[in-house]
C-alpha positions, 0 to 999 in steps of 0.5 A: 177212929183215933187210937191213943198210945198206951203204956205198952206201946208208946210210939202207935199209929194215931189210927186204926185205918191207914190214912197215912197212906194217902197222898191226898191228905194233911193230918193235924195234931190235936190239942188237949188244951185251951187257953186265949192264945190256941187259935192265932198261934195255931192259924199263924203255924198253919198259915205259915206250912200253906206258904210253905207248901206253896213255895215247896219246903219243908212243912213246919212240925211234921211228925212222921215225915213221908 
């Protein structure tokens, strides 16, 4: 289902089905890399945009905001 931007197009749709359209979903950026500190520093931003989404502001590396 994922689609990744090619020399042609580099701005592109990550998908071929239009999830974006849906108001009942969150997509997260995929990480091509591996090292010690990926997962606290990824929990941590993703504990961090749960209290933002709580307290109703702005969400932290949004991409293409609604």
């Amino acid at each position: 289902w994922y689609k990744y931007p090619t020399h042609s197009s580099r701005v592109a749709m990550p998908s071929k089905f239009p999830f974006h359209e849906l108001d009942n979903i969150t997509m997260t950026p995929h990480a091509s890399a591996w090292t010690e500190e990926l997962f606290p520093r990824r929990n941590r931003v993703i504990a961090q945009n749960l209290d933002l989404i709580q307290q109703n502001k702005k969400l932290k590396n949004v991409v293409w905001p609604s």
